[in-house]
N, C-alpha and C positions, 0 to 999 in steps of 0.2 A: 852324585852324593848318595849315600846308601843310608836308608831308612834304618833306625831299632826300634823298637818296640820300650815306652816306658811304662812302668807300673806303678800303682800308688797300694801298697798292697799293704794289709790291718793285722799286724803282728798279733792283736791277742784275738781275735774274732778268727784267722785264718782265711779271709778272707778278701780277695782283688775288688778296690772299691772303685778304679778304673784303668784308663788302656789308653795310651796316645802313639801313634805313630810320630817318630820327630827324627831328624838326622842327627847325625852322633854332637850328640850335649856335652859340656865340656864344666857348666856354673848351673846352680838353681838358688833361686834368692826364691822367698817367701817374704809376703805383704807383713808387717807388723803384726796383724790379726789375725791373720793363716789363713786367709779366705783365697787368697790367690798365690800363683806360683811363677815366676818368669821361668823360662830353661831357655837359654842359653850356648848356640853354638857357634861354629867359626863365623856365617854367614847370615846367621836368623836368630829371630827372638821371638820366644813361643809364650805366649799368657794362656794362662787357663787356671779355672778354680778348681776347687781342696780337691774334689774331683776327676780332674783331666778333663772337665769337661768344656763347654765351649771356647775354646782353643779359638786365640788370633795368633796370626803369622808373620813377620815381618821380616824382610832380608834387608839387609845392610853390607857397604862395605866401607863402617868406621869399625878399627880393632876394638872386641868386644874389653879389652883393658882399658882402653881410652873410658868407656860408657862406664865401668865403675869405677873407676881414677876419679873423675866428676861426679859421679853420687857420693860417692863416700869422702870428696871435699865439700861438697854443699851441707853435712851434716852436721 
């Protein structure tokens, strides 16, 4: 699995407000409040706040369509 590098970077400031390492991301959904971020790849699911910062990790092997098929029928 090969790593990239994600950015949360501040358009009008110019400014990198953080830096995640994560395998290549495919979906990013944002919390209702924007305080948190999922990303989203073939095998994992990364949370972390507006930031990038404390970052949880979870691998899976349900297709990550399946995971939003089900959130966006439960709405």
């Amino acid at each position: 699995m090969h790593a990239v590098q994600v950015v949360m970077f501040d358009i009008q400031q110019r400014t990198t407000l953080g830096e995640l390492s994560t395998p290549f991301i495919k979906y990013v959904v944002w919390s209702a409040d924007m305080n948190h971020v999922a990303l989203l790849s073939k095998h994992a699911i990364i949370i972390a706040n507006k930031k990038l910062g404390n970052a949880s990790t979870g691998t899976t092997c349900i297709p990550q369509q399946t995971v939003l098929s089900v959130h966006a029928s439960a709405e």
